[in-house]
Gaussian input, Z-matrix of N, CA and C with variables (Angstrom, degrees):
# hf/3-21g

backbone

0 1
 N
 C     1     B1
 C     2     B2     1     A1
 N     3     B3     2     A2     1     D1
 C     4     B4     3     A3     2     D2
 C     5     B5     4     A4     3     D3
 N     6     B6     5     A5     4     D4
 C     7     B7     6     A6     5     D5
 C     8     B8     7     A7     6     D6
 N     9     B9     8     A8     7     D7
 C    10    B10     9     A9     8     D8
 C    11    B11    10    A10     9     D9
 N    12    B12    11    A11    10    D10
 C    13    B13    12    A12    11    D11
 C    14    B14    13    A13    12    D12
 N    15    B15    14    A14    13    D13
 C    16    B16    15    A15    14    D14
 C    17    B17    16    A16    15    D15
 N    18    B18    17    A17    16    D16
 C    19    B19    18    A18    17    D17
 C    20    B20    19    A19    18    D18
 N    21    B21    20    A20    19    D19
 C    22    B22    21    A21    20    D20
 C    23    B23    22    A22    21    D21
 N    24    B24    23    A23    22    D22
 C    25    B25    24    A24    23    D23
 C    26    B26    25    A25    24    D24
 N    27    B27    26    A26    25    D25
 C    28    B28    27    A27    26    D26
 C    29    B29    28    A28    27    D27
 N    30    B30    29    A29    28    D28
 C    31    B31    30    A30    29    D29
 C    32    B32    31    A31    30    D30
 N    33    B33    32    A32    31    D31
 C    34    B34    33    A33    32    D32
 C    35    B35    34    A34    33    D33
 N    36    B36    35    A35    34    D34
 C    37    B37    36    A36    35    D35
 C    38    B38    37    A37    36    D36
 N    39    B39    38    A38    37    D37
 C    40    B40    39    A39    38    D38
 C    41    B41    40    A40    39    D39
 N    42    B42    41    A41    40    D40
 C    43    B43    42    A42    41    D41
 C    44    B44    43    A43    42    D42
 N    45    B45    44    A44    43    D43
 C    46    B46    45    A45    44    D44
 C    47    B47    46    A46    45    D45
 N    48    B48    47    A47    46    D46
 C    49    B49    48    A48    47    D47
 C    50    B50    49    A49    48    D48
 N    51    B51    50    A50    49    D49
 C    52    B52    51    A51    50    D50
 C    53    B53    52    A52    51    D51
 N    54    B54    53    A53    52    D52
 C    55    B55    54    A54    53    D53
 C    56    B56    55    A55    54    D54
 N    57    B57    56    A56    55    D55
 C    58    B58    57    A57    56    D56
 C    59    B59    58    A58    57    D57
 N    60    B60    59    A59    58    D58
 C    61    B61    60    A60    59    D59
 C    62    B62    61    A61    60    D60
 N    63    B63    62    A62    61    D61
 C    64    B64    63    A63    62    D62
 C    65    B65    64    A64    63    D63
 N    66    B66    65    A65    64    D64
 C    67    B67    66    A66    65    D65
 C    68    B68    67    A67    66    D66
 N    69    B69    68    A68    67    D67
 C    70    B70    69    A69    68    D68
 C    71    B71    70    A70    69    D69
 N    72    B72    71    A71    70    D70
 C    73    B73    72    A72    71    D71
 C    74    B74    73    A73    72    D72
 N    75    B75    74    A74    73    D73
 C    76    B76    75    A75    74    D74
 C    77    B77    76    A76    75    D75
 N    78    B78    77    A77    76    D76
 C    79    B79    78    A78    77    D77
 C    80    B80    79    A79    78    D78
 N    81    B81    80    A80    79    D79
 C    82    B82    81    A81    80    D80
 C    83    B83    82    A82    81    D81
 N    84    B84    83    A83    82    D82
 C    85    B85    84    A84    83    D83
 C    86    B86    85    A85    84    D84
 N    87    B87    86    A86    85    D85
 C    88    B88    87    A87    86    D86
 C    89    B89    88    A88    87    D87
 N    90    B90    89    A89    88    D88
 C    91    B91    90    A90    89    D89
 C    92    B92    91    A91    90    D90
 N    93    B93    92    A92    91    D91
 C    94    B94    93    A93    92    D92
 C    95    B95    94    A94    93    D93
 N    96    B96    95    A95    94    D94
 C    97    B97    96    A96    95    D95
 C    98    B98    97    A97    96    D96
 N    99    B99    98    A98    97    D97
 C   100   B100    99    A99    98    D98
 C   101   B101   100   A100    99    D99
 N   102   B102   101   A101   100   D100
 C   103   B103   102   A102   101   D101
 C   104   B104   103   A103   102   D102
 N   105   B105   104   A104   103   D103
 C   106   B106   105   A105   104   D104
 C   107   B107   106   A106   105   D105
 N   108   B108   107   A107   106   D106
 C   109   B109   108   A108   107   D107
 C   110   B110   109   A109   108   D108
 N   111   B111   110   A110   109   D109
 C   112   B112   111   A111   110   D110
 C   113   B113   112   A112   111   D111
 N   114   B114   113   A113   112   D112
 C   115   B115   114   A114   113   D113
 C   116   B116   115   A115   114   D114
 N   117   B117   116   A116   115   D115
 C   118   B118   117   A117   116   D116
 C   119   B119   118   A118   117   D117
 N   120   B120   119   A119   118   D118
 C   121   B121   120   A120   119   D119
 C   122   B122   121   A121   120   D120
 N   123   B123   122   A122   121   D121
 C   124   B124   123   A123   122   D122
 C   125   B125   124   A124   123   D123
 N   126   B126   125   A125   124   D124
 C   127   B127   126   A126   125   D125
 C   128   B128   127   A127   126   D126
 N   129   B129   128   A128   127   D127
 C   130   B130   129   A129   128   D128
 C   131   B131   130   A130   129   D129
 N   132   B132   131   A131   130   D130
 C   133   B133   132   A132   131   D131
 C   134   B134   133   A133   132   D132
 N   135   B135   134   A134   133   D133
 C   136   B136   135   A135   134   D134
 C   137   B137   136   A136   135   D135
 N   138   B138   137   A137   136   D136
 C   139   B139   138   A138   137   D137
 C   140   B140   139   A139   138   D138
 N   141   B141   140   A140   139   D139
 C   142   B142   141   A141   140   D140
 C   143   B143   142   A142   141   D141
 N   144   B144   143   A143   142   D142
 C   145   B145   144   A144   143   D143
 C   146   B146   145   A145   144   D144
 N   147   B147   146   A146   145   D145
 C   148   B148   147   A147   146   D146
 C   149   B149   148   A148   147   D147
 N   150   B150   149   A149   148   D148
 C   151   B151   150   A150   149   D149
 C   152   B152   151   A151   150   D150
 N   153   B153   152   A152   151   D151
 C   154   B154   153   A153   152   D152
 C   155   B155   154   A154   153   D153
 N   156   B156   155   A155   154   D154
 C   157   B157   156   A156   155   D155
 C   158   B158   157   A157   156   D156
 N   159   B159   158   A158   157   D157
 C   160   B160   159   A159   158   D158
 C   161   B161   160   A160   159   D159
 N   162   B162   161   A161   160   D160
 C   163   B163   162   A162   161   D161
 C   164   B164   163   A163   162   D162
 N   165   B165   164   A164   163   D163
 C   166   B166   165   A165   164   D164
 C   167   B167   166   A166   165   D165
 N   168   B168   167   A167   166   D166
 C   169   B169   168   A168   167   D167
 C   170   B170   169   A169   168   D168
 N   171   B171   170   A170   169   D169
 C   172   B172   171   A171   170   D170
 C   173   B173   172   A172   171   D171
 N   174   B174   173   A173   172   D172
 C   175   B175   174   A174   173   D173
 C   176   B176   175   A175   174   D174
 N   177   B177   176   A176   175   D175
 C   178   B178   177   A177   176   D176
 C   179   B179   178   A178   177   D177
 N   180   B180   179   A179   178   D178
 C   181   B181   180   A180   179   D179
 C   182   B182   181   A181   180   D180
 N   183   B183   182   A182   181   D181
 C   184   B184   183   A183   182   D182
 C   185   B185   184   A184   183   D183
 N   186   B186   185   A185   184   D184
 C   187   B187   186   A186   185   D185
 C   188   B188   187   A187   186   D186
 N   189   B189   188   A188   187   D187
 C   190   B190   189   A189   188   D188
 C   191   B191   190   A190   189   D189
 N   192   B192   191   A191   190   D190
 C   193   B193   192   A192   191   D191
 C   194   B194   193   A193   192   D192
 N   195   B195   194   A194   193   D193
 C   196   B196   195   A195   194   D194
 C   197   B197   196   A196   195   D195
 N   198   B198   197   A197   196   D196
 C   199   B199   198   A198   197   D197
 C   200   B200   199   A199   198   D198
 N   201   B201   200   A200   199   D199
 C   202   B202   201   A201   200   D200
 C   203   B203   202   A202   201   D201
 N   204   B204   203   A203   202   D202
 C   205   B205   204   A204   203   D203
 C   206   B206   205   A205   204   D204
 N   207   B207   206   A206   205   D205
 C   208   B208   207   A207   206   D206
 C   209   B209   208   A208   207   D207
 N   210   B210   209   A209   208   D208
 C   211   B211   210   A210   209   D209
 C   212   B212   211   A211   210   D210
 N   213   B213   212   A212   211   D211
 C   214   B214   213   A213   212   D212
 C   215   B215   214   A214   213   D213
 N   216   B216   215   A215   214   D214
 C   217   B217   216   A216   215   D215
 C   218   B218   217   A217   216   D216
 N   219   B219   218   A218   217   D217
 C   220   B220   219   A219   218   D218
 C   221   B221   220   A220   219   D219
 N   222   B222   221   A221   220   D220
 C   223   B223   222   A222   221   D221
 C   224   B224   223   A223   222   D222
 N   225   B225   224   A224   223   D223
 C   226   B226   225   A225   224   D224
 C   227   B227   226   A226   225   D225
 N   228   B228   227   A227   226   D226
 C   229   B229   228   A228   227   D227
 C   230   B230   229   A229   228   D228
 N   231   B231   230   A230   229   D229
 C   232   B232   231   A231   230   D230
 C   233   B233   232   A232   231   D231
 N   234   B234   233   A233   232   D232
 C   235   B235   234   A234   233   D233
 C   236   B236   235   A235   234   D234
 N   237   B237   236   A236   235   D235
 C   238   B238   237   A237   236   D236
 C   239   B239   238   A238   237   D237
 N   240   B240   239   A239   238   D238
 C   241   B241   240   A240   239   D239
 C   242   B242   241   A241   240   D240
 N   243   B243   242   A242   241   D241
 C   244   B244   243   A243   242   D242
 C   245   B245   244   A244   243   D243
 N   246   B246   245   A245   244   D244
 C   247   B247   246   A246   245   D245
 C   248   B248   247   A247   246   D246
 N   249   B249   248   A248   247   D247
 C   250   B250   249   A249   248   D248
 C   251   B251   250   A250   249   D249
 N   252   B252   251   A251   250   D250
 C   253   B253   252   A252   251   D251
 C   254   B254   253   A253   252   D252
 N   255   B255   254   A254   253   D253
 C   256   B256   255   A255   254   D254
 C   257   B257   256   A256   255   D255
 N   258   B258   257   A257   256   D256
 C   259   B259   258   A258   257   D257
 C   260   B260   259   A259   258   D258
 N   261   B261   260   A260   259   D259
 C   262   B262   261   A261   260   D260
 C   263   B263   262   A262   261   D261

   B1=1.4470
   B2=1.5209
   B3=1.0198
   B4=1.8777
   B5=1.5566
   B6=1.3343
   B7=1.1659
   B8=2.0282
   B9=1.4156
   B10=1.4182
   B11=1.6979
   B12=1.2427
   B13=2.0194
   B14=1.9951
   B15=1.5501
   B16=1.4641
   B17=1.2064
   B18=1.7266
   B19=1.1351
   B20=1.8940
   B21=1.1389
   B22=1.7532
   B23=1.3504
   B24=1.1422
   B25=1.5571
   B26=1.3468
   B27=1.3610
   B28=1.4065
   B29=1.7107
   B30=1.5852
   B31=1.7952
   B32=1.7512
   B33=1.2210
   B34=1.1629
   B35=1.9828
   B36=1.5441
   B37=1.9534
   B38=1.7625
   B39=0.9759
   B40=1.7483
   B41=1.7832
   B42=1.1758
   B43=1.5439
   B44=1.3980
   B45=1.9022
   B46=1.1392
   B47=1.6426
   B48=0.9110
   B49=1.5808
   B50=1.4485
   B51=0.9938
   B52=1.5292
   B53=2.3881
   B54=1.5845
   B55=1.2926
   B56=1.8081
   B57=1.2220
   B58=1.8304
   B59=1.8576
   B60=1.5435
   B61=2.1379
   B62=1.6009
   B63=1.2291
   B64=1.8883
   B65=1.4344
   B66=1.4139
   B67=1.2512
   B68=1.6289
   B69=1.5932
   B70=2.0342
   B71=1.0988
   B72=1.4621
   B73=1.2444
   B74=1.7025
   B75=1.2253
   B76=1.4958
   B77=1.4317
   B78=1.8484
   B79=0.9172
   B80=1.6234
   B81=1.6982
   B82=1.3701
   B83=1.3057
   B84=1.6815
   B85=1.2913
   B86=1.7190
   B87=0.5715
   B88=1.8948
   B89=1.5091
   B90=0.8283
   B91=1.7225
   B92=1.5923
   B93=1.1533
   B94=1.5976
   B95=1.4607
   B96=1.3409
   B97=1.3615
   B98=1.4321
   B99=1.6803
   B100=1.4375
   B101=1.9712
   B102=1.5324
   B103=1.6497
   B104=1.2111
   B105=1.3699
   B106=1.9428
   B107=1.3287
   B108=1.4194
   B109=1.7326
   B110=2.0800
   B111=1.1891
   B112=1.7508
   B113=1.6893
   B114=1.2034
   B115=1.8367
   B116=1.9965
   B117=1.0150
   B118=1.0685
   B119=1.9492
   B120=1.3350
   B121=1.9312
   B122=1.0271
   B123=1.5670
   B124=1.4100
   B125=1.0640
   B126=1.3065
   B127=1.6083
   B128=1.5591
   B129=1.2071
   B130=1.6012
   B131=1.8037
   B132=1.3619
   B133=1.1897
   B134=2.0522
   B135=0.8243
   B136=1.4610
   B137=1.6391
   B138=1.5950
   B139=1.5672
   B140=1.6581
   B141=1.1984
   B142=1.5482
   B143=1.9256
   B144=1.4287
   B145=1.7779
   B146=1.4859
   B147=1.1359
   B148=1.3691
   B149=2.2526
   B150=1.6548
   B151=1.9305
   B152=1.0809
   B153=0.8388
   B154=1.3153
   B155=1.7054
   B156=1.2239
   B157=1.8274
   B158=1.8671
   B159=0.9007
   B160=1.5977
   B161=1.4873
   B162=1.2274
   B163=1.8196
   B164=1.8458
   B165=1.0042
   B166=1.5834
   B167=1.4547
   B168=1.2582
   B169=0.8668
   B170=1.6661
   B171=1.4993
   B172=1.8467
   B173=0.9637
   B174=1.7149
   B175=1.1366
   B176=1.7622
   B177=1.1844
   B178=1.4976
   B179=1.6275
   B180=1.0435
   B181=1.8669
   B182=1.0781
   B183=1.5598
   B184=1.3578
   B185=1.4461
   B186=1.2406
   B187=1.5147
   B188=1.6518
   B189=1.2380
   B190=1.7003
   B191=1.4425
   B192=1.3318
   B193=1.3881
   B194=1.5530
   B195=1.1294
   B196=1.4169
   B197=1.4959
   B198=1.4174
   B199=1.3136
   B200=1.5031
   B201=0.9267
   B202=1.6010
   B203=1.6162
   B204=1.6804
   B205=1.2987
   B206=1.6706
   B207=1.2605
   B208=1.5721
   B209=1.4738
   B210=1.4098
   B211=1.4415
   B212=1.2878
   B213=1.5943
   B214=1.7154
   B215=0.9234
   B216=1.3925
   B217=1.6034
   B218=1.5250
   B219=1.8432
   B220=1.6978
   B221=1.1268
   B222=1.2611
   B223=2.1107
   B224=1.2614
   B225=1.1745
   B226=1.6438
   B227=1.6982
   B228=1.4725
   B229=1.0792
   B230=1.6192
   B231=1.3387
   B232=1.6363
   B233=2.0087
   B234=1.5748
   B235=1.4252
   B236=1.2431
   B237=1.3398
   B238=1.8555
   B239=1.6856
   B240=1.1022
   B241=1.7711
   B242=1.1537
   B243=1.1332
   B244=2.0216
   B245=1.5863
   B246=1.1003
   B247=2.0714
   B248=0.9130
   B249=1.8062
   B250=1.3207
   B251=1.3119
   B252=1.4843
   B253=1.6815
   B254=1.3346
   B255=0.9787
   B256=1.5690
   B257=1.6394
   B258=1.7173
   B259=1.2691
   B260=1.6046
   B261=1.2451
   B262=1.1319
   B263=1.8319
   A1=109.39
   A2=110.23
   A3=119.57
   A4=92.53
   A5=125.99
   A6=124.43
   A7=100.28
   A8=111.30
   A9=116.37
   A10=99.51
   A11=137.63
   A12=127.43
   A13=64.97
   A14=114.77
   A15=99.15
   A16=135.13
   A17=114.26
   A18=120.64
   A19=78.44
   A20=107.04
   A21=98.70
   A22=117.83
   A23=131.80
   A24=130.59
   A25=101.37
   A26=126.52
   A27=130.83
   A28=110.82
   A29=112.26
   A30=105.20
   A31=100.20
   A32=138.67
   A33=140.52
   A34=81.92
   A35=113.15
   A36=110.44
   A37=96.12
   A38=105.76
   A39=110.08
   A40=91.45
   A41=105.65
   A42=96.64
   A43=159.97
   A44=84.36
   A45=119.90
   A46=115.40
   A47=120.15
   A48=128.17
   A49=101.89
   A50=143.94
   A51=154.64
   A52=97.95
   A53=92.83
   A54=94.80
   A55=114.09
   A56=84.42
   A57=89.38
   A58=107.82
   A59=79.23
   A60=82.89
   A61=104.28
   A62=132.85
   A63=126.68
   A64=86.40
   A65=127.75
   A66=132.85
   A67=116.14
   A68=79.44
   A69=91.00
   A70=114.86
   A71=145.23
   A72=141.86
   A73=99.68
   A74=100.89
   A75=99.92
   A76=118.82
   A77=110.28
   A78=122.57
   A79=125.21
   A80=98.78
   A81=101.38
   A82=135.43
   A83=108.96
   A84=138.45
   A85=104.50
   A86=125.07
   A87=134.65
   A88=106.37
   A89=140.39
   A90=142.46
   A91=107.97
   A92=110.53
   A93=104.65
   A94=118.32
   A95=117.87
   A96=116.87
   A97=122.96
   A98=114.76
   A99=98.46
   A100=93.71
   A101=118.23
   A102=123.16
   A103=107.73
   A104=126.14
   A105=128.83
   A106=78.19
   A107=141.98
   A108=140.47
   A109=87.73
   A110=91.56
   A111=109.35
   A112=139.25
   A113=94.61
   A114=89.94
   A115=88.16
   A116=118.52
   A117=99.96
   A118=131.29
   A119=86.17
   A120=104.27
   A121=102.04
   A122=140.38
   A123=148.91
   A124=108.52
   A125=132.14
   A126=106.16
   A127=145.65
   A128=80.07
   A129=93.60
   A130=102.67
   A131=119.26
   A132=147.21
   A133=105.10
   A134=96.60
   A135=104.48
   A136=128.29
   A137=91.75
   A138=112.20
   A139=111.96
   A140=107.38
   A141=106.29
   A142=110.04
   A143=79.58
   A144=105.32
   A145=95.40
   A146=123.79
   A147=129.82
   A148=90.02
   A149=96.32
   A150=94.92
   A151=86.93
   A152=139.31
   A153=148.71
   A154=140.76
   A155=83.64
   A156=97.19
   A157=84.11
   A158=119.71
   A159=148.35
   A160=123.30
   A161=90.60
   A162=126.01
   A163=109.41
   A164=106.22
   A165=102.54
   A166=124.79
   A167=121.51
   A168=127.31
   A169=128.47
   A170=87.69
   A171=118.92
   A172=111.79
   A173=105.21
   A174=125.95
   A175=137.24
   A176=104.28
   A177=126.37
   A178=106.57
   A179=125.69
   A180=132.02
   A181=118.49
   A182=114.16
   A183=106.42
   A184=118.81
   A185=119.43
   A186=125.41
   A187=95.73
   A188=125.90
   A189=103.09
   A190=107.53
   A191=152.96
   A192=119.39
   A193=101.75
   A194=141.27
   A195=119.82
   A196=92.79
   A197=129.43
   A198=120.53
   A199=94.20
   A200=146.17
   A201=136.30
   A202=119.06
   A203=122.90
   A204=98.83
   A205=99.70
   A206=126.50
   A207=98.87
   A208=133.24
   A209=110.26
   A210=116.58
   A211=112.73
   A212=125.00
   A213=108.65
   A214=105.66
   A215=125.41
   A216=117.56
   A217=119.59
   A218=102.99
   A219=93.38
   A220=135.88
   A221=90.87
   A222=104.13
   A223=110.41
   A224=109.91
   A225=125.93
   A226=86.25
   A227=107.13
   A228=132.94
   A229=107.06
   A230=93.51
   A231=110.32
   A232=99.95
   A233=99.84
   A234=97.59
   A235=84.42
   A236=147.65
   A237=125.73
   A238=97.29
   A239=123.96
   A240=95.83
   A241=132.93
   A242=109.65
   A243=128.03
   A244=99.64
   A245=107.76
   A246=113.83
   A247=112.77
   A248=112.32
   A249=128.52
   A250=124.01
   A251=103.56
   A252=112.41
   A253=108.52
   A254=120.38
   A255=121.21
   A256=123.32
   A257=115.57
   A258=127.40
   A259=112.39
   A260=121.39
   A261=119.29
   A262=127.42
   D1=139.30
   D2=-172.92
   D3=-89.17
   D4=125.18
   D5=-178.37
   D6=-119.46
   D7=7.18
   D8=178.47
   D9=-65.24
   D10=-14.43
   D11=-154.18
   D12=-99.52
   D13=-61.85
   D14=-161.88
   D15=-75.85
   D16=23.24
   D17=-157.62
   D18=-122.86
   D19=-54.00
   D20=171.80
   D21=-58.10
   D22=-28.96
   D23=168.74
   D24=-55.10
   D25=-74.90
   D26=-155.13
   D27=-53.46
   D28=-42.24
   D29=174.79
   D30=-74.60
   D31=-39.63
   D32=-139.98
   D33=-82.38
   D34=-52.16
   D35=-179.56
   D36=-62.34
   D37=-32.72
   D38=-157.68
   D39=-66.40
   D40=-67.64
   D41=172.28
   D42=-5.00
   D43=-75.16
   D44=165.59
   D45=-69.68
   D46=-38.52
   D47=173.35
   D48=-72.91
   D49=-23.96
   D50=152.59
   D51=-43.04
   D52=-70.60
   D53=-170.59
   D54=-66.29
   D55=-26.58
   D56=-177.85
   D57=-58.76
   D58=-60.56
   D59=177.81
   D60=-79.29
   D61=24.95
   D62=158.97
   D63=-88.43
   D64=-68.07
   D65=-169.99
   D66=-17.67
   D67=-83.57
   D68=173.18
   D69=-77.30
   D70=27.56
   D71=144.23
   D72=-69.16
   D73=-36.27
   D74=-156.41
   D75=-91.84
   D76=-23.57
   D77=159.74
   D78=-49.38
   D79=-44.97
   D80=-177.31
   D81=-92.27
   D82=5.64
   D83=169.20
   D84=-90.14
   D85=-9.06
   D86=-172.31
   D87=-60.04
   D88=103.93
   D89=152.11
   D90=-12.04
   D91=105.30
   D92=-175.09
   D93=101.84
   D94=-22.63
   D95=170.22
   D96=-15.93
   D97=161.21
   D98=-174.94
   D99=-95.69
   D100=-38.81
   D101=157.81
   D102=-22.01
   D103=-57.06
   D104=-158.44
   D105=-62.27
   D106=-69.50
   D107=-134.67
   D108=-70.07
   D109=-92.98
   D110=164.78
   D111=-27.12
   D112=-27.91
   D113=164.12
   D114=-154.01
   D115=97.87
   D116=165.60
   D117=-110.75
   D118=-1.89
   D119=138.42
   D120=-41.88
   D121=-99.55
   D122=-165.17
   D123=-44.94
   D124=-62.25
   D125=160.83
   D126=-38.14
   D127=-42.01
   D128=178.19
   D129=-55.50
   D130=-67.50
   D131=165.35
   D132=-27.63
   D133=-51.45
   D134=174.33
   D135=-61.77
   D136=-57.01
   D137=157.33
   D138=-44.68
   D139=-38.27
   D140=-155.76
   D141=-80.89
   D142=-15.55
   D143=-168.84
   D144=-86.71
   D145=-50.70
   D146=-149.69
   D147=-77.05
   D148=-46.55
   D149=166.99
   D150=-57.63
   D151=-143.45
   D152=-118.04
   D153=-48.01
   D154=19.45
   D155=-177.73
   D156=-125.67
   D157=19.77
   D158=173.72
   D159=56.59
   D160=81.09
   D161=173.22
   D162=27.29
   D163=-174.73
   D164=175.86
   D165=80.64
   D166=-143.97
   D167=171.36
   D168=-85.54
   D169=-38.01
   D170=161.27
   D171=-28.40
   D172=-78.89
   D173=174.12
   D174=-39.53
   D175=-45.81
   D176=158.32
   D177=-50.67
   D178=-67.17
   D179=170.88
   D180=-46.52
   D181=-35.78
   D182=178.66
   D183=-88.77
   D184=-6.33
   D185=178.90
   D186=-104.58
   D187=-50.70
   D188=166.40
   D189=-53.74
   D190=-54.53
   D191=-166.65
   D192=-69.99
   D193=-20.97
   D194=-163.30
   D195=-81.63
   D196=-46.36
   D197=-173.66
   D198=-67.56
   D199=-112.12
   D200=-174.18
   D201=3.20
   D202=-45.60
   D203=179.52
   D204=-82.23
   D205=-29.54
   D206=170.35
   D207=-50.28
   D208=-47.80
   D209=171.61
   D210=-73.31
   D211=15.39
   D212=150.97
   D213=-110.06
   D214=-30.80
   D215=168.28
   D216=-34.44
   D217=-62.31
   D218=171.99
   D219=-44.43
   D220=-40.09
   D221=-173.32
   D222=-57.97
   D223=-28.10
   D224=-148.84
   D225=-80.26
   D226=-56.56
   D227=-155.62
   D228=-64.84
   D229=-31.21
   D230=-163.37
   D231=-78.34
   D232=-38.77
   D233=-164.35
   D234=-87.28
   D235=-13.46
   D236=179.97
   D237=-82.52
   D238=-55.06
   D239=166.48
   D240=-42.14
   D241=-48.61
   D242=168.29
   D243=-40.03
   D244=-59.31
   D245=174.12
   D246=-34.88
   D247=-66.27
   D248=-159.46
   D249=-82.29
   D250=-4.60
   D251=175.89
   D252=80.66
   D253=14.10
   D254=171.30
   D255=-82.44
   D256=-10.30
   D257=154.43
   D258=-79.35
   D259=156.71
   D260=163.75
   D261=-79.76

């Protein structure tokens, strides 16, 4: 089995799910946000994540890929049960 078409899918989704959650990291870090008013636990919480994976811009990248490779893991995870018939 040629696993090169599914090996370019997975960085090419992995990526993009990388840029999707930079986006709304950044959205929800924004001065004025509508999150800051509305959950500002989670912000706070976010902020605290983004220090310590070491502040900045860094910091921001390194908490979008970790949130991004979790949420492809699930998906990933979600559509190989979906395959396997293990969803209903």
């Amino acid at each position: 089995m040629d696993t090169g078409l599914l090996r370019s899918f997975g960085v090419w989704a992995r990526r993009g799910l990388i840029g999707e959650v930079a986006g709304r990291v950044a959205a929800v870090l924004a001065p004025g946000s509508v999150q800051r008013v509305e959950l500002p636990g989670a912000v706070a919480a976010l902020e605290q994540a983004v220090t310590a994976a070491g502040g900045g811009e860094a910091g921001r990248a390194a908490v979008a890929d970790t949130v991004a490779y979790t949420w492809f893991n699930r998906i990933i995870a979600l559509r190989f049960m979906d395959a396997n018939g293990y969803t209903g």
